[in-house]
N, C-alpha and C positions, 0 to 999 in steps of 0.2 A: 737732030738725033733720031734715028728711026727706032721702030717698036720695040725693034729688036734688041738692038743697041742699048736702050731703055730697061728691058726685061732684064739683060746679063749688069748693067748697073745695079738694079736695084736688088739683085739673087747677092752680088759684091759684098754688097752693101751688111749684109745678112750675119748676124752672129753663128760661128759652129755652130752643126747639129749639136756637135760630141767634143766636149773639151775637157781635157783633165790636167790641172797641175801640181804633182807631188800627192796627189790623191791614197789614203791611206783608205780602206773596206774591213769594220769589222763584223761579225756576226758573234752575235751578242760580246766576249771579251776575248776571243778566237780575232787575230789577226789571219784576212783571208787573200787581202790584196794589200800588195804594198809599193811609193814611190810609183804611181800609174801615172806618167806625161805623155799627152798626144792631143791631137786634135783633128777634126775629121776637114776636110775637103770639097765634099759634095753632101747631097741632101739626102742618101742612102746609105747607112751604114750597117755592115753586117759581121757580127759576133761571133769565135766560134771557140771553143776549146775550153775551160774553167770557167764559165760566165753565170756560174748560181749564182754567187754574192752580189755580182754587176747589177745583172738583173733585180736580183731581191731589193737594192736600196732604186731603183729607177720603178720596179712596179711598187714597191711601196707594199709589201705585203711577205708576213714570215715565212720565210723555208720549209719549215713543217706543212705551210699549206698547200705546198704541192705533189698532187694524185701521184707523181712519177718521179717523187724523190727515191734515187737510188740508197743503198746499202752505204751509208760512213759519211753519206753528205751532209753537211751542216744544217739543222734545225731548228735555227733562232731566228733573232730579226736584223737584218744587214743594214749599216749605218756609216754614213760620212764621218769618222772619227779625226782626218787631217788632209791637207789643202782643200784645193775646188776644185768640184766636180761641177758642169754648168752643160745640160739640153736644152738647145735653143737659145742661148742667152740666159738661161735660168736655173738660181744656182739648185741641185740637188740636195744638197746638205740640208738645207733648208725647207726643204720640199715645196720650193715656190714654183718649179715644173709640172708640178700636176694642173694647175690651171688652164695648163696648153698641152697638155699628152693624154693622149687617151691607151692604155695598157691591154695587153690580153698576156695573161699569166696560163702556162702551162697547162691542160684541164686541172684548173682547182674546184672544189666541192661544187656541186650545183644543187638546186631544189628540182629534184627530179617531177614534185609531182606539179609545178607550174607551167605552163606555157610558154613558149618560146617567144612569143611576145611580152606577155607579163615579166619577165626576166630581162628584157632588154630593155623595156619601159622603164621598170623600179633600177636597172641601171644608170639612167639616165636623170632619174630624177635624185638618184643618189648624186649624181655627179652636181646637182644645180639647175637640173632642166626643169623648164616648167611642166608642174603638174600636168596642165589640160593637154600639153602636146604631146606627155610620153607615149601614147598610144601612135599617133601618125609619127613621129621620131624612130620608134620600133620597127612602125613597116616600113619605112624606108630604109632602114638602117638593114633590116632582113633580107628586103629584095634584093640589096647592093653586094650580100655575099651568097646569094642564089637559095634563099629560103624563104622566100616569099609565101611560099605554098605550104611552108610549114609553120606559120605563124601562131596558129593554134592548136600543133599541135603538145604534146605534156614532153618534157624536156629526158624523162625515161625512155620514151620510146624512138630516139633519135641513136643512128650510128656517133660511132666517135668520129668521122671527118665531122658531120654536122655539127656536133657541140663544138669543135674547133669551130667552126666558121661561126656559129652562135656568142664564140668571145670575144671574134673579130667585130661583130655587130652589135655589140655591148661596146667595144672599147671605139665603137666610130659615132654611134648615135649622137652626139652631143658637136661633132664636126671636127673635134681638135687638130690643132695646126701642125703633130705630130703626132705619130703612134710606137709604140714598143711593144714588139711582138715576142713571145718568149718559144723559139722550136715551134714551129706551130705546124710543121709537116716530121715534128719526131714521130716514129712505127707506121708509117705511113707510104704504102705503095700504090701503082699502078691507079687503077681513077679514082681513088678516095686521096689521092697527092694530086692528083690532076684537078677537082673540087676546090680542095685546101688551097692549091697556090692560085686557082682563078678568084678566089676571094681575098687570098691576099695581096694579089693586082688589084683590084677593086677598091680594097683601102685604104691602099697608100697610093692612087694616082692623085697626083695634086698636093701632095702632101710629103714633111720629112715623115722620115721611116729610121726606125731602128732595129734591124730584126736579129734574135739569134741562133744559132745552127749549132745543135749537138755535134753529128756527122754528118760532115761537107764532100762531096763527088761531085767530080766534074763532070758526069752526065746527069741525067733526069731532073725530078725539082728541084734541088738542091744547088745542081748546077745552072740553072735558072736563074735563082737568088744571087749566086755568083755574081754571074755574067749582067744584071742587071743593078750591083754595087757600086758603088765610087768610092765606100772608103772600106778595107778590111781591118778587124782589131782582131788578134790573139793571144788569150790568156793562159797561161799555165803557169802551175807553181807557185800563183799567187804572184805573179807578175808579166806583164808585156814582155810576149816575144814580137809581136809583129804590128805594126799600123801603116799601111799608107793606102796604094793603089789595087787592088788585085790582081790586076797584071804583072804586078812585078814578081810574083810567085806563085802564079799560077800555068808556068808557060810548061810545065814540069805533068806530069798526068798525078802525081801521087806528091804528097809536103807532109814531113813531120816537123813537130818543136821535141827539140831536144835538151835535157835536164842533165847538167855534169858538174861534177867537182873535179875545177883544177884544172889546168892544161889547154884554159881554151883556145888557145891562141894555134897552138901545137894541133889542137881537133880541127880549127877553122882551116886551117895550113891543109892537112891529111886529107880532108874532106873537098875544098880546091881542086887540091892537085889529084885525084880521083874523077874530077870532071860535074862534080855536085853542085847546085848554087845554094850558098849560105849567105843569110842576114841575120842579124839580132847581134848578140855580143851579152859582156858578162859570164853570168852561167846560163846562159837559155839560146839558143839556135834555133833556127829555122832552115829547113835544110829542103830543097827540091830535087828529087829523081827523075834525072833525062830517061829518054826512051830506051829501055834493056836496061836499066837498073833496076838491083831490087836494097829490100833492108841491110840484105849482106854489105853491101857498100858500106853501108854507114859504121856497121859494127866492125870493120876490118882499121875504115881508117878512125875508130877509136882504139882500136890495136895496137895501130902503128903509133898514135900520137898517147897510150899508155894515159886516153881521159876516160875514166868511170861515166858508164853510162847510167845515170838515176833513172831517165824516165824516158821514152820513146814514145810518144803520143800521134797520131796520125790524124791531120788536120783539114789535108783535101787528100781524097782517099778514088782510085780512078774507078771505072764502073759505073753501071749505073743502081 
């Protein structure tokens, strides 16, 4: 058997990154996700569309504590309330996955007046590391997403891509065999996205990834993240519209998930025969616009098939 041969057996071999079976999500006694089944494919999975809650029970840390909680989003602590959830082979619920995931949460609070080293050190030694290494653990962890040079400097006086990349180097110090990354290129243009995503190459080569994407376009970083995915998940409404390949719905420049009562069968049909491609079923769609479509499309053949439109969410969005 050659190396190679050997490498793809033993990748085989490998439990899901991302498994979920009949997976129930609640934040605090607010049901937020419900009935979540899929499992991922490859070693890169990327999130996009309702994933507070996902995320919240996977970093392991309250809603309220993030910098960039919007207006109505939930602010308690998200929790495996029914079936399994398992990252890497390990179940969630139980939070036995943090042993092997290292997280970077959304900008949540920092100690502005520390050093950019001293913050990724006491992460590390938070995590289990040893005392005497957190210091060389730091710089390394700093270099590897291009702040080497900022190691001391105080954690106020850094841009925001830098704190971004400063989560990323808290959430890798300790080497974990997995990372979850939470939007870590959200408001983020032109070379402060071009910083951000060279460090988020940096931390997840060699390693599963979980990243996730507020808003996804098929140009620039984002599209990036895409195109270097093997498995997409998408949430809305509190439940899966989408999980497989990327490419199965992204051949399209623009994809909404679409939220209806009633008639799906009749909207799935309209939307068809319009020249649209749809996946998902139930009440949730997934719908892609060939080239010269626009929203009109979607809203005529819920017209025609007389199905309430709840929600129109736009998922990969074209542009850069």
């Amino acid at each position: 058997m050659s190396v190679i041969e050997e490498a793809i057996e033993e990748r085989e071999a490998l439990p899901p990154l991302f498994e979920a079976h009949e997976v129930r999500i609640a934040v605090d006694d607010v049901v937020a996700i419900e009935g979540l089944t899929c499992a991922t494919h490859g070693d890169r999975l990327l999130c996009t569309g309702e994933t507070q809650a996902l995320l919240g029970v996977l970093l392991g840390v309250p809603l309220a504590a993030r910098g960039r909680r919007g207006a109505g989003e939930p602010e308690g602590e998200a929790r495996v309330v029914a079936g399994t959830l398992r990252l890497a082979g390990r179940e969630v619920g139980r939070a036995a996955h943090r042993s092997i995931a290292g997280g970077a949460m959304l900008d949540p609070p920092l100690p502005v007046a520390w050093t950019a080293e001293a913050y990724v050190s006491w992460s590390a030694k938070l995590g289990g590391g040893p005392a005497r290494a957190g210091r060389d653990l730091a710089r390394a962890a700093l270099t590897k997403v291009g702040l080497g040079h900022a190691a001391l400097r105080q954690i106020g006086g850094l841009s925001l891509h830098e704190r971004r990349a400063l989560g990323l180097a808290a959430a890798v110090a300790l080497s974990p065999a997995v990372v979850v990354l939470e939007d870590p290129l959200s408001g983020l243009d032109g070379s402060a996205a071009a910083f951000v995503m060279a460090a988020v190459a940096a931390v997840t080569e060699g390693r599963q990834a979980l990243i996730s994407v507020g808003h996804l376009r098929m140009s620039g970083a984002t599209g990036a993240l895409l195109q270097g995915a093997t498995d997409l998940l998408v949430l809305a409404e509190g439940a899966l519209v989408f999980a497989g390949a990327p490419a199965e719905v992204s051949e399209g420049r623009r994809v909404y998930a679409l939220v209806t009562r009633g008639q799906v069968e009749r909207l799935r049909e309209a939307l068809e025969g319009r020249g649209l491609g749809v996946r998902g079923g139930t009440t949730r769609l997934l719908v892609t616009l060939r080239e010269g479509m626009t929203t009109r499309d979607i809203v005529a053949a819920a017209a025609e098939a007389r199905a309430p439109l709840l929600e129109m969410v736009p998922v990969i969005q074209g542009g850069s």
